[in-house]
N, C-alpha and C positions, 0 to 999 in steps of 0.2 A: 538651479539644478546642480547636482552632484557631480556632472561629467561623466565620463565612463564608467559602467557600471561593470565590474566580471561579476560571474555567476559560476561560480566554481562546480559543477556539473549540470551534465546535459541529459539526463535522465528527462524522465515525467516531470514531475516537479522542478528541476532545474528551467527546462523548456516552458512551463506556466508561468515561472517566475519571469523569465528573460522575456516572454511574450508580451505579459499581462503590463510589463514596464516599457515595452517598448512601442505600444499599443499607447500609450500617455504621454510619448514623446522623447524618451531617453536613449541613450547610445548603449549599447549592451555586447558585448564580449561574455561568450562561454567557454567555459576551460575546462578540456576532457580528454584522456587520451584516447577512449573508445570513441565509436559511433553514437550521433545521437540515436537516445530511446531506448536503449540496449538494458541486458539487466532484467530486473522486476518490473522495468516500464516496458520491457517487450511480454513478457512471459507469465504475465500476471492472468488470476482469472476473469479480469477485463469488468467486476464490478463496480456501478457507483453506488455505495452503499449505504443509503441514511442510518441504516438499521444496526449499522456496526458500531455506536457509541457505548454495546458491550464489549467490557475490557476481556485481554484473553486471561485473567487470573482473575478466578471468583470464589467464595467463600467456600468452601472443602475441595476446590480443584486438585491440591496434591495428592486426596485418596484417590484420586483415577491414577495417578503419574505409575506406582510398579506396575499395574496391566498393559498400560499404552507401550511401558521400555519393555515388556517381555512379549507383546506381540511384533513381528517383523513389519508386519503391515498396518504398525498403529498409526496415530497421529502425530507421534511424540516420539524423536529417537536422538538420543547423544552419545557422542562420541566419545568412548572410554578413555582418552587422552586426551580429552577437552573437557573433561568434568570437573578437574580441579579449574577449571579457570575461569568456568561457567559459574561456581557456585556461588559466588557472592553476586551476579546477577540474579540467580535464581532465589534467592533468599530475598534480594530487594523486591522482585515479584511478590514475595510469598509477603511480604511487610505490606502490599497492597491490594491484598483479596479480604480485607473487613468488610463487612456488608455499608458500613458509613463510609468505609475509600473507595469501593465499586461505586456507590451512589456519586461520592463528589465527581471521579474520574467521567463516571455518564453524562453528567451534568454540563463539564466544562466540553469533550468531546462535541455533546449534541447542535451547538450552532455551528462549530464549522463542519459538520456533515452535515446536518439538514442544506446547505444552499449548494450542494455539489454540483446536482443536473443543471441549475441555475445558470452555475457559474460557466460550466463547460459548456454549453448552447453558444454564446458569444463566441467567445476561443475557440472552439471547433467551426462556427461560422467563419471569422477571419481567415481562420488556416485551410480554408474553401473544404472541408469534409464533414457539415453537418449531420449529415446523414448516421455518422456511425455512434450520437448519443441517442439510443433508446430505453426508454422507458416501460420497458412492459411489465416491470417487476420481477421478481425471483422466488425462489422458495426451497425451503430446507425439510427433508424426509427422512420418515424415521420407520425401521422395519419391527419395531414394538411398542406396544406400552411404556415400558422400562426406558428406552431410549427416549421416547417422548417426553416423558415425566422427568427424564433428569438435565431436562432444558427447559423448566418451569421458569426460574428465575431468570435465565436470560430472556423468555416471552414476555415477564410481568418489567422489567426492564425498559424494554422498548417500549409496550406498551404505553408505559406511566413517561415516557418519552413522545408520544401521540405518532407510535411507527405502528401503522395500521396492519391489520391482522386479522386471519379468517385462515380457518381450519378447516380443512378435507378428511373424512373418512371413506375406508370400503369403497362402495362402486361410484364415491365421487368424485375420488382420485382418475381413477381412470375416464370417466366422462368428460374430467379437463383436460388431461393429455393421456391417451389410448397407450402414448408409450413406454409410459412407467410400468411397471413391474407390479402384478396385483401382489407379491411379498411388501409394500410399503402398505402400511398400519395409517400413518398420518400424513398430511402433505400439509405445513404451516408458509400458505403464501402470504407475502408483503406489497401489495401492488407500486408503493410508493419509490420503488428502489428501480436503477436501470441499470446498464449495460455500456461499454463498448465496443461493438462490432470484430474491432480490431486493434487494438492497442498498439501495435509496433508503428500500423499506418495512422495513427492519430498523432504518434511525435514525430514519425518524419513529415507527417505535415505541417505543424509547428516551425518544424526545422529549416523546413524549406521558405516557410511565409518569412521566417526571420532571416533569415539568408537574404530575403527578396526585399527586406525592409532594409541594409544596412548592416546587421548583426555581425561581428566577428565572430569565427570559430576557431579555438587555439588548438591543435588537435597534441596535447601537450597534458603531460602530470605534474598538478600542480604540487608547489613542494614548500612553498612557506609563502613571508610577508616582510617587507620595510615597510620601516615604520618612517611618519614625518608629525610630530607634534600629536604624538599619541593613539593619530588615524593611521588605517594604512593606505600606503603609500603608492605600492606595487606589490602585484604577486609574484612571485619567483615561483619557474615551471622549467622543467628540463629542458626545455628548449624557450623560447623568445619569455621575457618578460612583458608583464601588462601593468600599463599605467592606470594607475585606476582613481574614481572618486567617491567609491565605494565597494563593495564587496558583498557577494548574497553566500554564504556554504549551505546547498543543495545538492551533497556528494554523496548521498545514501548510507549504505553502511562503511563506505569510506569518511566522512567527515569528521570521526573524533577527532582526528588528526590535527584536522584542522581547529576546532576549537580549541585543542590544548595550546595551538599556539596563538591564542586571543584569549588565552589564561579562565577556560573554561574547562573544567573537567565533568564530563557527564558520562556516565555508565551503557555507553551506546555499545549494542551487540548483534550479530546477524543472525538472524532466523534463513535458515536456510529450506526453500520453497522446491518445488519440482513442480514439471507439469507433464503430460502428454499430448502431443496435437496428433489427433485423426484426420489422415487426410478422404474424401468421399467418404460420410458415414452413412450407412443405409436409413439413420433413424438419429431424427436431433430429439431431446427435448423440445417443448413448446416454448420454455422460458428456461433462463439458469438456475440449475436443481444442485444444492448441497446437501451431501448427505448429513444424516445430522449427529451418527456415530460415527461415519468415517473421518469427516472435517474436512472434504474436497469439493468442489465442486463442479458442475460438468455444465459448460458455457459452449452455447450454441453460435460460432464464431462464420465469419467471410469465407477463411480458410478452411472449413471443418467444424469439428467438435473439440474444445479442449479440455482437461481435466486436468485443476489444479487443485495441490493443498500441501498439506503436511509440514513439521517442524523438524528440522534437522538443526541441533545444533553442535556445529562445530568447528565454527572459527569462520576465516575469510582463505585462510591457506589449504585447506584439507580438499583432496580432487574429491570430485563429487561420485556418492553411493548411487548409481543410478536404477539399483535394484529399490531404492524408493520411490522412484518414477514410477518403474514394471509394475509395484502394487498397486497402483489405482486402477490400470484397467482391467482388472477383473471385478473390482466393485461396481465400477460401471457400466458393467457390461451384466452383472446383476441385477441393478436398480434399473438397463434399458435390455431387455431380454431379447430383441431384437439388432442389436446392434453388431455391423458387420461393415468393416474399412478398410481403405488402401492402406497406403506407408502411416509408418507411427515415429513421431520426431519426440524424441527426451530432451530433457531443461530443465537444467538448474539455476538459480537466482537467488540471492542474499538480501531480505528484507531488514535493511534498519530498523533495531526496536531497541527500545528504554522499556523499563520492567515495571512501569505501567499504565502502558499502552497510547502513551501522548508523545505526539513529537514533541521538538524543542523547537516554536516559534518566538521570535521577534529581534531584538537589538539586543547585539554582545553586552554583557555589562559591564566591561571591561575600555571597548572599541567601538566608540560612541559611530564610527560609518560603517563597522560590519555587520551583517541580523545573517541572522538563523534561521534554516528551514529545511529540517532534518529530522531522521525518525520516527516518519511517518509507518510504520510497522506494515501492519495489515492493510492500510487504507491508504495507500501513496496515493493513489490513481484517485481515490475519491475525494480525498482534501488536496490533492494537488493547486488547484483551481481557487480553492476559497484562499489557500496560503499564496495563491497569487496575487490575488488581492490586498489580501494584509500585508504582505513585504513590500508592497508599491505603496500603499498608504504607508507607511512605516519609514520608508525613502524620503516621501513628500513631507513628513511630517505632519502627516494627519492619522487623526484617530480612526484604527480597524472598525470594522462592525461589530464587532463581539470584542468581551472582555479577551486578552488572550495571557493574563499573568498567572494561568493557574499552567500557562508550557512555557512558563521564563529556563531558561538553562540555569539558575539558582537554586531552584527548588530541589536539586541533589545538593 
């Protein structure tokens, strides 16, 4: 065994990984200076999402980008002083929507999303809150033809990815859920996709199980690495150092950081997320319903109703536009015509993304004891669990269940 294992964030995915290794026997140290679970692993829209092995850059996506920046309420907003700094990510995007780099990017995505719910039943078993992975599938609405038809290819996508699919019109939208909005044209459900009840309380359940197992928590920023014979050694953190006999970076959109100093350079950038939580809403959706022009989605949650989406980019520094929060609920209060609530709580959160749309899993290629597990953009929550997997096999020295060299950190 490796000995000490830090896990250089305590996010979702940090928490899967410290779990899923410490669940096999290993000694595990987290290092964070926040709360665990906090972030995109609190404030997400709580999907586990087989169906999202479509990347967010696909082949004419830029002809949408001048409408989305000149509507306030688009899906799509950057910050005029992060535009120069954004654009050579946004360019590597744009070098990634071929219709042959969409297909590979689907391809390599699709096994570690397909075994998400799988993987999270267990992990959510241990950390005694089963309960909060279900299953009842989601589904994305569209208030026209036009809107429908111009998420053809991402249907024939999943599709040819066997993520099952069945289309609602007219009065059979509403005969599934009464409280949709007869304004929705189409209702494209996925039954194979689920949910998390409550994502904040599913990592401090983690958190606690691991606490309960041994786990250290460094409540500390981590700030580099010694080196001893090329591995490293220890982490250096503003406060205590950890000795370590390996290393996992699971620090979200903080980790570039860290790779650069494991002589890794990847193009890692924050999508910045909003949400709304509804506290008492007079009316849930039946299942989680995204819109499918707006790009939000409204998750029927423990606490409420929340509604999450949109892209904001603008760094890690910039205080947050919470007037992009504000635009969602009136879309959803559109698509649920009925819909009338207490207090309403705003959230912002910074989803690590690469420009296209694959984290970076496995071993430094540099630091034969540090791996990677970062990046996960849109789908932290949903691959959290499979990349727990694969980093403990990866530890052990054993072979993942899937290829995973098509998210080497080389491939920039």
């Amino acid at each position: 065994m490796p000995g000490n294992i830090a896990v250089i964030g305590a996010g979702v995915v940090g928490l899967a990984c410290a779990s899923e290794l410490q669940r096999r026997g290993h000694a595990v140290t987290l290092i964070d200076p926040g709360l665990p679970g906090q972030g995109c692993s609190f404030g997400n829209a709580g999907c586990l999402s087989r169906a999202s092995c479509v990347p967010l850059g696909l082949p004419g996506s830029w002809r949408k980008v001048p409408g989305w920046l000149l509507d306030p309420a688009g899906p799509l907003s950057i910050r005029l002083r992060y535009a120069h700094r954004i654009a050579p990510w946004l360019w590597r995007l744009h070098l990634s929507t071929s219709l042959a780099r969409v297909n590979q990017i689907a391809d390599a995505l699709r096994p570690l999303l397909d075994r998400s719910i799988e993987k999270w039943r267990p992990l959510a078993a241990w950390a005694g809150v089963p309960e909060l992975i279900r299953q009842d599938g989601y589904a994305f609405s569209y208030e026209s033809e036009a809107g429908f038809a111009g998420d053809a290819l991402g249907r024939s996508l999943r599709v040819a990815r066997d993520v099952e699919i069945t289309v609602l019109q007219g009065p059979e939208i509403r005969e599934f859920d009464p409280a949709l909005s007869p304004t929705i044209t189409h209702l494209v459900l996925m039954p194979q996709q689920g949910h998390v009840a409550n994502p904040g309380r599913l990592s401090r359940a983690l958190a606690e199980r691991l606490r309960s197992g041994g786990a250290t928590f460094v409540s500390a920023a981590a700030k580099g690495f010694d080196f001893r014979d090329d591995r490293v050694a220890r982490v250096i953190t503003d406060g205590p150092s950890v000795e370590v006999g390996a290393v996992v970076i699971a620090a979200g959109a903080y980790s570039k950081q860290f790779a650069e100093k494991l002589d890794s350079d990847v193009p890692l950038e924050t999508e910045r997320g909003y949400h709304v939580m509804l506290e008492s809403p007079s009316v849930l959706p039946r299942i989680p319903v995204c819109s499918g022009e707006g790009k939000y989605f409204m998750t029927p949650m423990e606490t409420g109703l929340r509604i999450a989406g949109t892209v904001e980019l603008a760094g890690l520094e910039a205080p947050p536009n919470y007037r992009r929060a504000d635009f969602l609920l009136p879309g959803a209060k559109r698509l649920l015509p009925g819909l009338k609530h207490g207090k309403v709580e705003r959230w912002m959160g910074h989803r690590p993304s690469l420009p296209d749309s694959m984290p970076v899993l496995g071993r430094s290629p540099r630091v034969p004891n540090a791996y990677f597990a970062f990046g996960h953009g849109h789908v932290g929550l949903t691959a959290a669990s499979p990349t727990a997997g694969i980093i403990a096999d990866l530890v052990e020295n054993r072979d993942p269940y899937m290829d995973i060299h098509p998210f080497a950190a080389e491939r920039f």
